[in-house]
C-alpha positions as CSV (number, residue, x, y, z in Angstrom):
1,X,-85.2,103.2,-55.8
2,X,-81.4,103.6,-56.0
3,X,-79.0,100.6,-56.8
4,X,-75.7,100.6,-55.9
5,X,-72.7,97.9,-56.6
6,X,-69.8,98.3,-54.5
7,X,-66.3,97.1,-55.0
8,X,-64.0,96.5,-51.8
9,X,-59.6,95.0,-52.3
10,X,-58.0,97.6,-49.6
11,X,-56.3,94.0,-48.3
12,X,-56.4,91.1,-48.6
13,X,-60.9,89.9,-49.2
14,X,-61.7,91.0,-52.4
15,X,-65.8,91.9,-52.8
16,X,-68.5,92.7,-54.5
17,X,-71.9,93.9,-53.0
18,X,-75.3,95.5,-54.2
19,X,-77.6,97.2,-52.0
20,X,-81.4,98.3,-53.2
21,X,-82.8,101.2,-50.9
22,X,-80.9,99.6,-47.6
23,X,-81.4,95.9,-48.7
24,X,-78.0,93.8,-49.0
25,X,-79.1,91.9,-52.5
26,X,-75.5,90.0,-52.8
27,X,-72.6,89.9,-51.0
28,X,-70.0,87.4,-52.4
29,X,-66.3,87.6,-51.4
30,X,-63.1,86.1,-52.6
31,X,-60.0,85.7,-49.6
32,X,-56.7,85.8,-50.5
33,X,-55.0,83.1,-47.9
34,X,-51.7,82.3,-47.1
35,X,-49.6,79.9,-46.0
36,X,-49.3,79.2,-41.7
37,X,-46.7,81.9,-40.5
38,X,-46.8,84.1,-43.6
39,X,-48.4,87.6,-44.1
40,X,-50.3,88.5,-47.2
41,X,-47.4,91.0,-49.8
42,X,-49.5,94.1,-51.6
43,X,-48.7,92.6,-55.0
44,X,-49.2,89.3,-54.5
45,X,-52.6,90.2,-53.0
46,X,-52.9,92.7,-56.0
47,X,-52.4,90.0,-58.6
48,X,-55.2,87.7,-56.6
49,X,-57.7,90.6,-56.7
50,X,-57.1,90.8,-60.4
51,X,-57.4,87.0,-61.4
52,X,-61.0,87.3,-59.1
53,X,-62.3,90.5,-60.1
54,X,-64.8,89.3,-63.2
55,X,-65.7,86.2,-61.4
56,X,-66.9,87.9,-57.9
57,X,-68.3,90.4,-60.1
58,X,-70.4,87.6,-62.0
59,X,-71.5,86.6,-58.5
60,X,-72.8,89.6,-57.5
61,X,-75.0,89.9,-60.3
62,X,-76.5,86.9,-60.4
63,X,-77.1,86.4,-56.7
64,X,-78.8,89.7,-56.8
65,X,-80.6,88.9,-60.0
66,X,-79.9,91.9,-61.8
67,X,-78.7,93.4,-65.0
68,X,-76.1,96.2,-65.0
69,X,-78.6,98.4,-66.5
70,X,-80.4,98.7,-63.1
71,X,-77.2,99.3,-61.6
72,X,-77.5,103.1,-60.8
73,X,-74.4,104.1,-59.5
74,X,-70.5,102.1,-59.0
75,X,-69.1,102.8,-55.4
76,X,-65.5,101.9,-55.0
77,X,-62.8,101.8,-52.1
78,X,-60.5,104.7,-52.5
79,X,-58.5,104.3,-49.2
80,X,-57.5,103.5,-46.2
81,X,-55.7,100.1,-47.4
82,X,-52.6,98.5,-49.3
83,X,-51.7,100.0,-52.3
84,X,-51.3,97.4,-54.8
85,X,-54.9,96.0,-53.9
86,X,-56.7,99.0,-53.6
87,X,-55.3,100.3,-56.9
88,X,-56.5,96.8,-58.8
89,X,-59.8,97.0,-57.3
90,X,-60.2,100.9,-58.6
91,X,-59.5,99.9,-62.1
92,X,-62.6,97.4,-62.6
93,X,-64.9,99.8,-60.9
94,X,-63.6,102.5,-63.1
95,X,-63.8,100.3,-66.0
96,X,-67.3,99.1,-65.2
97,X,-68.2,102.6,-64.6
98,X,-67.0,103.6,-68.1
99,X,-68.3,100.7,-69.9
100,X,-71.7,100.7,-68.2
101,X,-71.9,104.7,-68.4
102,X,-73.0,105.0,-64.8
103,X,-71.5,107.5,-62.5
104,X,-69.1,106.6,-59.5
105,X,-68.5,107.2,-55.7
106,X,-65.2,106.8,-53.8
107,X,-65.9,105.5,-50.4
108,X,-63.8,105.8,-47.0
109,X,-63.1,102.1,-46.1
110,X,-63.6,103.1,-42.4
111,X,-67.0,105.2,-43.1
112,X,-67.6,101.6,-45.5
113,X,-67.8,99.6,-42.0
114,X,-69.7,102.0,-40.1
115,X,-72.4,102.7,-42.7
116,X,-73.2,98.9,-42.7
117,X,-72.8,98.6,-39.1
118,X,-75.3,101.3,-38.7
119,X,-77.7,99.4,-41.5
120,X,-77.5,96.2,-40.2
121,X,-78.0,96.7,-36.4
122,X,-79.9,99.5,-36.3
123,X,-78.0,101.5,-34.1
124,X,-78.7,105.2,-34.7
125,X,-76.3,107.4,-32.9
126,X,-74.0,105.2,-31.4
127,X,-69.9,105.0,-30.6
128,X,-68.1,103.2,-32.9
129,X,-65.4,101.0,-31.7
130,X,-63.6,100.5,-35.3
131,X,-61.3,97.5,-34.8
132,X,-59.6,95.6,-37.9
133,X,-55.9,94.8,-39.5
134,X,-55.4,98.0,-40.4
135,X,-56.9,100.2,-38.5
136,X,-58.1,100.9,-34.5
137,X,-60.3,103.9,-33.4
138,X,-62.5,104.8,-31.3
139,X,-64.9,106.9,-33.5
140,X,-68.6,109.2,-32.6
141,X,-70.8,111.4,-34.8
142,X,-70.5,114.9,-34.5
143,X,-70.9,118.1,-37.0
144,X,-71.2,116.3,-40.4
145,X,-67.6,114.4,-39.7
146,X,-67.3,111.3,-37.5
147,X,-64.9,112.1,-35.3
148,X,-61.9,110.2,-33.8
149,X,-61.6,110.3,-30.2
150,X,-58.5,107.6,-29.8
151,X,-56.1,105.3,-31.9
152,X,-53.6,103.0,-32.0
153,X,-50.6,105.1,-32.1
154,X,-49.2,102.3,-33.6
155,X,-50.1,98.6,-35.0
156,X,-53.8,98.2,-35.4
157,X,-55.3,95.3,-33.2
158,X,-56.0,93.0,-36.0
159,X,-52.1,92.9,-37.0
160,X,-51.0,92.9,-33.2
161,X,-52.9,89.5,-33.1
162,X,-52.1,88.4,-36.9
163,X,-48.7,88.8,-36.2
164,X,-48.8,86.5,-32.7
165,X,-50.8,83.9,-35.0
166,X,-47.7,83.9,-37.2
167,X,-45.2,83.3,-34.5
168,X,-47.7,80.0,-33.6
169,X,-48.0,78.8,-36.7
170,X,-51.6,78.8,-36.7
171,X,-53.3,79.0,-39.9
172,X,-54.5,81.9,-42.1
173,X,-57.6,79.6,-42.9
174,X,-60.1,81.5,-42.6
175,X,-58.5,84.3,-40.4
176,X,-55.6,84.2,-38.0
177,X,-57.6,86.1,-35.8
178,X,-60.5,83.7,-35.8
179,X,-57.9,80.6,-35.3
180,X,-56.6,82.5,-32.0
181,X,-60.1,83.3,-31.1
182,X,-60.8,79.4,-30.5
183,X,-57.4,78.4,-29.0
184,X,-57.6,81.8,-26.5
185,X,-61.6,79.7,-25.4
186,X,-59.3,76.7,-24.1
187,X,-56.7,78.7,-22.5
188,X,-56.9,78.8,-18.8
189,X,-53.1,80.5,-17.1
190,X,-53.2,84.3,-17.4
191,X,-49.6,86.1,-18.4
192,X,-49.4,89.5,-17.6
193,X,-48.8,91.5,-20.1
194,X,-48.2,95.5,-21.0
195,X,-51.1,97.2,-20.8
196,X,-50.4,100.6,-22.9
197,X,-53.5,102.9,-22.4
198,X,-52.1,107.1,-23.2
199,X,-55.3,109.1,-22.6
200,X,-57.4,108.2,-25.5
201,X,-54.7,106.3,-27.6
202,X,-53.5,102.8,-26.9
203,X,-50.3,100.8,-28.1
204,X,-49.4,97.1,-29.0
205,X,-46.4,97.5,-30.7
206,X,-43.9,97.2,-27.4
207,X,-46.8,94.6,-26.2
208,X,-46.3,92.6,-28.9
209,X,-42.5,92.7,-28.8
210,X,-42.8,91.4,-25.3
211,X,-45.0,88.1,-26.0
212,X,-43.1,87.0,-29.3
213,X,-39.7,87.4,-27.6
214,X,-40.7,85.3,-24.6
215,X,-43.5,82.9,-26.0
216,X,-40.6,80.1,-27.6
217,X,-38.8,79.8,-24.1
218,X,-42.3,80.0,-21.9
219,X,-43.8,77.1,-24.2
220,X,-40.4,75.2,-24.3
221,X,-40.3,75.0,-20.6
222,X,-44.0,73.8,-20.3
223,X,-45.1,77.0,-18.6
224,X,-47.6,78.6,-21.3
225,X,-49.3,76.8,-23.5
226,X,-50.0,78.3,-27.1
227,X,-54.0,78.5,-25.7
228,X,-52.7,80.2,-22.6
229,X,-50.8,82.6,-24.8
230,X,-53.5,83.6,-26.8
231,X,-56.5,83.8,-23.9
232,X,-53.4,86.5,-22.3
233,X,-53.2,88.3,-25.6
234,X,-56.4,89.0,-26.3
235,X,-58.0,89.5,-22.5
236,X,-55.1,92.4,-22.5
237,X,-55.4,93.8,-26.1
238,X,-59.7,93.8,-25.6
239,X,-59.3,95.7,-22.5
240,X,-57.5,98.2,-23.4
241,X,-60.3,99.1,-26.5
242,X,-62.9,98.9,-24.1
243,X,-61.2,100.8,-21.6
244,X,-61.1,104.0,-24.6
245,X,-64.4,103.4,-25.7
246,X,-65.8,103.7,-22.3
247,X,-64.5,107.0,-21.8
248,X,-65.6,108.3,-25.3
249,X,-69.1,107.0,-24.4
250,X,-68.8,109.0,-21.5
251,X,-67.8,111.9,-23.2
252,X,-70.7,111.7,-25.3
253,X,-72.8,110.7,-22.8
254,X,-73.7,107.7,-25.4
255,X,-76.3,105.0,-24.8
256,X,-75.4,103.1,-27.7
257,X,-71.8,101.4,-28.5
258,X,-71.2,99.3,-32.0
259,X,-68.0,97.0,-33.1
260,X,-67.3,97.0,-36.6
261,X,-64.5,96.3,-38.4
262,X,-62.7,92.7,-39.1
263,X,-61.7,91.9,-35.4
264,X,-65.7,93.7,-34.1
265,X,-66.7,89.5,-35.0
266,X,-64.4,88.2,-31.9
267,X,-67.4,87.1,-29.6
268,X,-65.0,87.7,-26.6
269,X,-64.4,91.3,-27.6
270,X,-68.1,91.5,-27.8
271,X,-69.0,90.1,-24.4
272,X,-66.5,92.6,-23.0
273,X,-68.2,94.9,-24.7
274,X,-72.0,93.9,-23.8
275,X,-70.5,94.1,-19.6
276,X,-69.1,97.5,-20.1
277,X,-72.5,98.7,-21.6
278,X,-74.8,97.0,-19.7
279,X,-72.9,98.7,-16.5
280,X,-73.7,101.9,-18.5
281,X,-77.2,101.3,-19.0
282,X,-76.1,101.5,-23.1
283,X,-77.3,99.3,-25.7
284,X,-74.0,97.6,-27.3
285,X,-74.7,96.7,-31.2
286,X,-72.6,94.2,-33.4
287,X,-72.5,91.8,-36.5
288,X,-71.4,88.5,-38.0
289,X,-68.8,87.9,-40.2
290,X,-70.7,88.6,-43.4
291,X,-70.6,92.1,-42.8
292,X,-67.9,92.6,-39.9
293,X,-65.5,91.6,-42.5
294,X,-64.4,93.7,-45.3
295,X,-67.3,94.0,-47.9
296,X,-68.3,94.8,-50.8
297,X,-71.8,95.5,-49.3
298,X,-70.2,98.1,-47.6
299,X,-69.0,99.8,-50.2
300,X,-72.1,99.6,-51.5
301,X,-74.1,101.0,-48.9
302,X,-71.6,104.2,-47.8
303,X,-71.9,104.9,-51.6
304,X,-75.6,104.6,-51.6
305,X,-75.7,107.1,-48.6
306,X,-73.2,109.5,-50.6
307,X,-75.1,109.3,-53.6
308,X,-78.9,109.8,-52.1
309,X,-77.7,113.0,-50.6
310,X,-76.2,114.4,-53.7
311,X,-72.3,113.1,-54.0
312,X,-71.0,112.0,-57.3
313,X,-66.9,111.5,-57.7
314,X,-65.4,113.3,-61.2
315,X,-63.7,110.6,-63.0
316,X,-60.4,112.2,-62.7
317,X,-60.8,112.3,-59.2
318,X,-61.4,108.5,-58.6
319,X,-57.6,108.2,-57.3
320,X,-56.5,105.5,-54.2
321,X,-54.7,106.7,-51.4
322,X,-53.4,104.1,-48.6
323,X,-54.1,107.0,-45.7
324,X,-57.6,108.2,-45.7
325,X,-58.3,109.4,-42.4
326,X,-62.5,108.7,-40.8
327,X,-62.5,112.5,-40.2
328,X,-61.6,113.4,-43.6
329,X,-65.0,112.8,-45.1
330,X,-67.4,115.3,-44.5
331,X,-70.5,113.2,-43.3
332,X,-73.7,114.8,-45.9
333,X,-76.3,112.3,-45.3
334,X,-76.4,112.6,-41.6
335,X,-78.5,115.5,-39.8
């Protein structure tokens, strides 16, 4: 039996998790939310994670019911993320690491969201549409590395629609994303939009650009409304990702497809999703927002992976880094 707490700030939800042998035992999380139109800053987010770190942690225990004497290992996120945040988180798991005399794991935030995906649905082999704030890719398993087929060569998908939220003045309570989600069910006119597929990549950047320069006058004159806006955005911006991970699941000749990632809890994105596979005779796989959402399960359960097969992180090396590229990690617990 192997117990592993993991600790997740790359932005802006700070977490704690435990996981026992591929059983979630707590979960709690702490957002940091901001006012409607504003983004979250790295030290503001930073100084949130700090003021919450003891107290989630707390809550981790006691929901799990455990002491940190059957902790056996202390995963953290090491990267992708904001720097401020990431670095804050690091310190209490280094700090619990020390004071509890248990070794530690850094975790690839990315390989965090798969792990769990994989965990909680079930899916064994599948391709893994990777959507969030910060990052976008389309992602399968191949040669101890999980390997990226196509990206956002620009803004992820998550801050494509964060960004539009801001412009609406909708707010951050619980998630922009989730506040256009329910405006987008209501909206009924369709705007054409740019629809920036290259290859395997796909852009939102000059797409973006496009609806926040002309969404004040289209809703001044009465043409748009802000639900009709947002129904455009993300038809547009969903079928583009399925569009990519189609062809990768061709490539692979896949049968399964899984969301994870902040955005992969959009139930439109998923119904996309479940008529693109269902065409394909594949099985598409997908969570809720407890574990869709960043995590500290996740952490958790990548670490407990890392750790079963023989991975330990030297203390000197538990470092942060705000690029930490999915392919990076070489993948030892899969055959």
């Amino acid at each position: 039996m192997v117990v592993v707490i993991g600790f997740e700030g790359s932005a802006n939800k700070l977490g704690v998790g435990i996981v026992k042998d591929g059983v979630v035992l707590s979960n709690p999380r702490h957002t940091y939310i901001t006012p409607p139109g504003q983004g979250f800053l790295p030290k503001d987010t930073a100084k949130h994670h700090r003021e919450h770190a003891l107290d989630v942690l707390q809550k981790a225990l006691d929901e799990a019911n455990i002491s940190p004497e059957q902790i056996d290992v202390i995963a953290y996120t090491k990267g992708p993320g904001m720097g401020a945040p990431l670095v804050s988180t690091a310190i209490v798991a280094r700090t619990v690491a020390q004071l509890w005399r248990k070794p530690i794991i850094a975790v690839n935030h990315c390989i965090g969201h798969i792990e769990m995906g994989r965990l909680v649905t079930g899916a064994v082999n599948p391709t893994v549409l990777y959507v969030s704030g910060g990052n976008t890719q389309v992602i399968a398993y191949s040669q101890r590395r999980y390997r990226i087929f196509g990206e956002t060569i620009d803004i992820a998908v998550g801050n494509c629609l964060d960004r539009f939220a801001r412009v609406l003045k909708l707010s951050n309570d619980p998630s922009p994303g989730y506040n256009i989600e329910q405006l987008a069910k209501k909206g009924k006119k369709f705007l054409e939009l740019p629809y920036v597929v290259k290859g395997m990549d796909v852009s939102f950047s000059g797409l973006l650009s496009f609806i926040e320069e002309r969404a004040p006058q289209l809703l001044d004159k009465g043409d748009y409304s802000p639900e009709d806006l947002c129904f455009s955005l993300q038809e547009t911006v969903f079928a583009m990702l399925i569009e990519i991970t189609e062809r990768a699941m061709a490539h692979c000749g896949s049968e399964e497809v899984l969301i994870v990632g902040g955005v992969g809890c959009n139930k439109r994105l998923q119904a996309m999703m479940e008529v693109m596979a269902k065409e394909r005779g594949a099985k598409l796989y997908a969570t809720d927002e407890r574990f869709c959402i960043d995590n500290g399960a996740m952490i958790a359960q990548a670490g407990w992976e890392m750790f079963c097969s023989g991975q330990t992180t030297p203390l000197k090396e538990t470092s942060c880094t705000q690029r930490f590229r999915t392919d990076e990690v070489e993948v030892t617990w899969r055959s």
